[in-house]
C-alpha positions as a Markdown table, in Angstrom:
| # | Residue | x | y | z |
|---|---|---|---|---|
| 1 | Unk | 5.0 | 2.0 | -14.6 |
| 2 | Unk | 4.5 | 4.3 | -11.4 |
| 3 | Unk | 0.8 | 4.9 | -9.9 |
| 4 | Unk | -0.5 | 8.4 | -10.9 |
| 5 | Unk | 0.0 | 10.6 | -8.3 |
| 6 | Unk | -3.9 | 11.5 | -8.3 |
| 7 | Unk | -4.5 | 7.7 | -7.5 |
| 8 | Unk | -2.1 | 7.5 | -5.0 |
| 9 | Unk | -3.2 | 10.8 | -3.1 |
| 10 | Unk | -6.8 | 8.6 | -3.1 |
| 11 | Unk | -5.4 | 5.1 | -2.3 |
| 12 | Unk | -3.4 | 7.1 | 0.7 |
| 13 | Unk | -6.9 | 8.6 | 1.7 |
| 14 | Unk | -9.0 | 6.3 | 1.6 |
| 15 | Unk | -6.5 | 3.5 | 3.3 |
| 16 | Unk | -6.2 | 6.3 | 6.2 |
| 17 | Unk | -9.7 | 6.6 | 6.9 |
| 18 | Unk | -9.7 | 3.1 | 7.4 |
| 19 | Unk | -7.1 | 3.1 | 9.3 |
| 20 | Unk | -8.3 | 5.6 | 11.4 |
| 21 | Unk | -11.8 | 4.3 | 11.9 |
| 22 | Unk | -10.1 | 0.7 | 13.6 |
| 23 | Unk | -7.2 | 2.5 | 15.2 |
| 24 | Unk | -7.1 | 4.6 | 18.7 |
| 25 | Unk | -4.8 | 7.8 | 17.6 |
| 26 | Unk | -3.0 | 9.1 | 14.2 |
| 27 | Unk | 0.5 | 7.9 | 14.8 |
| 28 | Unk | -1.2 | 4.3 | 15.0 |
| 29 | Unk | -3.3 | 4.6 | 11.9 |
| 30 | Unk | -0.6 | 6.2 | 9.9 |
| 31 | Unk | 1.9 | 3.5 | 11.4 |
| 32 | Unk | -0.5 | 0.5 | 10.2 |
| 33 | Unk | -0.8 | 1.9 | 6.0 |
| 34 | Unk | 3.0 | 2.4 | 6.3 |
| 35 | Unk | 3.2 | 6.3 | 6.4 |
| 36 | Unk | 4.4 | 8.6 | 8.8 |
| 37 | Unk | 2.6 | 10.7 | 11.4 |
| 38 | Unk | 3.5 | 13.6 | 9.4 |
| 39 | Unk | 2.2 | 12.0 | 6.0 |
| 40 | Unk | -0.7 | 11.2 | 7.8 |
| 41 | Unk | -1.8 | 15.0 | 9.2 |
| 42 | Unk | -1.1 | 16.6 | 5.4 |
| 43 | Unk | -3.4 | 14.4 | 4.5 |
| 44 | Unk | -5.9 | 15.2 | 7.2 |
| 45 | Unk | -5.8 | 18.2 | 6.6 |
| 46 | Unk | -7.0 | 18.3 | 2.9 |
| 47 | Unk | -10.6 | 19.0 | 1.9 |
| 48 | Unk | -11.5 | 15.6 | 0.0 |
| 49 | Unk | -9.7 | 13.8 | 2.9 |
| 50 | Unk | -11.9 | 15.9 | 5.6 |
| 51 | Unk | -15.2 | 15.5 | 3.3 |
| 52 | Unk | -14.9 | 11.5 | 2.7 |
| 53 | Unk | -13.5 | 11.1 | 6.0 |
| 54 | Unk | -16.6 | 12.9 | 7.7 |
| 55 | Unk | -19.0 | 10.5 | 5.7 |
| 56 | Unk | -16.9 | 7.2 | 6.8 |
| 57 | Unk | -17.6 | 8.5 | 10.1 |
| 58 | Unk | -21.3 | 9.2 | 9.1 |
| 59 | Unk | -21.7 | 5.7 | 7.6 |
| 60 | Unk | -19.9 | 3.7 | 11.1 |
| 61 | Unk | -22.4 | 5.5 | 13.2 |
| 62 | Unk | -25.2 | 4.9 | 11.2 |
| 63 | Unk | -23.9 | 1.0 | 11.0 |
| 64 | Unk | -23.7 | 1.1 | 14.7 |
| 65 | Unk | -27.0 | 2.7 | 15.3 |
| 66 | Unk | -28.7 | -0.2 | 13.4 |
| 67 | Unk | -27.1 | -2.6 | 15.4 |
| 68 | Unk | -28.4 | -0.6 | 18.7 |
| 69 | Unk | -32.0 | -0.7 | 17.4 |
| 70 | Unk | -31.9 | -4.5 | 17.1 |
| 71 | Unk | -30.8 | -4.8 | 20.4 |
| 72 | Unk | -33.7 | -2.6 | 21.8 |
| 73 | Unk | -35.6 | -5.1 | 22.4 |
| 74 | Unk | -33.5 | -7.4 | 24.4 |
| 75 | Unk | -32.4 | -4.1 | 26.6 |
| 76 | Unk | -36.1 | -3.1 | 27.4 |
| 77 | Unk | -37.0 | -6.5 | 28.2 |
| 78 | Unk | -33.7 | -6.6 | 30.4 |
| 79 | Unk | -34.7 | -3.6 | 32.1 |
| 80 | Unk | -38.1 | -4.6 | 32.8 |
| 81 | Unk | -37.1 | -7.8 | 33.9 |
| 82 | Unk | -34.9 | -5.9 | 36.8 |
| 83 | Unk | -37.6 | -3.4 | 37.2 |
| 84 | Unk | -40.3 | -6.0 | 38.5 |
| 85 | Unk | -37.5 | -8.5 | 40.4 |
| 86 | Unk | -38.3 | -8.5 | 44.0 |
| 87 | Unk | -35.0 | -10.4 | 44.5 |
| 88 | Unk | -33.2 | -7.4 | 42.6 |
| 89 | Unk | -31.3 | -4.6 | 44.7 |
| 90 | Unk | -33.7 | -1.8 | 45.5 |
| 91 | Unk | -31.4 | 0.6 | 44.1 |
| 92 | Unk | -31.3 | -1.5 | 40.5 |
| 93 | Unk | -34.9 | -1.5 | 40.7 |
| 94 | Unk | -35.7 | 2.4 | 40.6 |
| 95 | Unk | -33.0 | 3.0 | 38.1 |
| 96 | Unk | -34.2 | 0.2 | 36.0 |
| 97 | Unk | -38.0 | 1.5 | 36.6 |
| 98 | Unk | -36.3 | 5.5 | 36.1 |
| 99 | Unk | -34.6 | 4.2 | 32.8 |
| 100 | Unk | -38.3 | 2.6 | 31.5 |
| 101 | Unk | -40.0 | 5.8 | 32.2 |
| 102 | Unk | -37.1 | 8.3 | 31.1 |
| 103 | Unk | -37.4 | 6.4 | 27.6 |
| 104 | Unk | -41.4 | 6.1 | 27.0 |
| 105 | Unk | -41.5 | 10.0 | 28.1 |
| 106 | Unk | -38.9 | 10.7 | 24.9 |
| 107 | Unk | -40.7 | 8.8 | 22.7 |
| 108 | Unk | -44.3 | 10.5 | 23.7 |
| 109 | Unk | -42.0 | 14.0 | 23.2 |
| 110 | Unk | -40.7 | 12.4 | 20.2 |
| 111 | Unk | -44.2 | 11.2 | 19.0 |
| 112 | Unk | -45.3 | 14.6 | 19.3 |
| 113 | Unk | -42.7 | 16.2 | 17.7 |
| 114 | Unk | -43.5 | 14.2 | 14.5 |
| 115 | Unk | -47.2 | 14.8 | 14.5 |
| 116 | Unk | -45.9 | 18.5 | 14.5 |
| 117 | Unk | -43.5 | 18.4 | 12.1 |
| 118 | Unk | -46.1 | 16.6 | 9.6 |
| 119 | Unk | -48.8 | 19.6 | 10.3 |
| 120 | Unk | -45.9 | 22.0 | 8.8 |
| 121 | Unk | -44.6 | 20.0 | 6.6 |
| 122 | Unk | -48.5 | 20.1 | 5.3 |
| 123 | Unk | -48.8 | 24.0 | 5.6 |
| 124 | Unk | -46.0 | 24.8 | 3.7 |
| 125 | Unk | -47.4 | 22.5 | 0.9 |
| 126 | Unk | -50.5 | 23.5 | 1.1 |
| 127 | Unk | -49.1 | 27.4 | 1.4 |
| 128 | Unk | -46.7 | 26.5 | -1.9 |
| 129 | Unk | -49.5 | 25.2 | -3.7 |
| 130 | Unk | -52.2 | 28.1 | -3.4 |
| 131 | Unk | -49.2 | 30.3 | -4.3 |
| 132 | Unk | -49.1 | 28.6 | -7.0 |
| 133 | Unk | -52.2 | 29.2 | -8.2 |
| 134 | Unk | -52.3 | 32.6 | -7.2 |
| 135 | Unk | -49.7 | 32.9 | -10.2 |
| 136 | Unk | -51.6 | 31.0 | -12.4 |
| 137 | Unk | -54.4 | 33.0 | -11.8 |
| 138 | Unk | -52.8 | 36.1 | -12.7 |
| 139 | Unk | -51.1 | 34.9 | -15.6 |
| 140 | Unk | -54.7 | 34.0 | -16.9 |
């Protein structure tokens, strides 16, 4: 008995999203699930393709970002251990001692930014709640 046609529309997506996310260009991807080039844009150009493929894409970069953040560490202590080399190129050393003082001065502005953000965020609560009560009060 044949595959629905509804499961195989999925199977198809979801094997080209793969495909897509490991190969460098459509004709590749399309070429490595066994479907043409032409197969391969109809489906791309569907809204439940464009939707899951745009949160495959989502979900890799949030993988990759992860694996970034645990390697923060070694990169800062990298950088700092060019910054303070006296054997180390002069140029090497400003850009490592640029690079250590570009990144503390986004985090301060980032620091900031989130101090801000929690004083709104606290407003608007308080704001909703005293609205709140307003309406209670005139109910009463």
């Amino acid at each position: 008995m044949s595959e629905p046609l509804i499961m195989r529309r999925a199977r198809q997506r979801e094997q080209l999203i793969l495909a897509l996310l490991q190969q460098p260009g459509m004709e590749k991807a399309a070429a490595s699930i066994g479907i043409s080039g032409v197969t391969a844009w109809r489906i791309t150009k569907t809204p439940e393709f464009q939707e899951e493929y745009r949160l495959a894409r989502r979900e890799a970069f949030t993988q990759s970002l992860g694996r970034l953040q645990q390697a923060a560490g070694a990169a800062a202590a990298t950088l700092l251990k060019v910054m303070l080399d006296a054997t180390a190129p002069p140029a090497s050393r400003v850009r490592a001692a640029d690079c250590v003082l570009e990144h503390a001065a986004s985090a301060l502005d980032l620091e900031d930014i989130q101090v801000r953000l929690a004083k709104l965020e606290q407003m608007e609560k308080d704001r909703e709640k005293a609205d709140r009560e307003a309406e209670l009060g005139q109910v009463a």
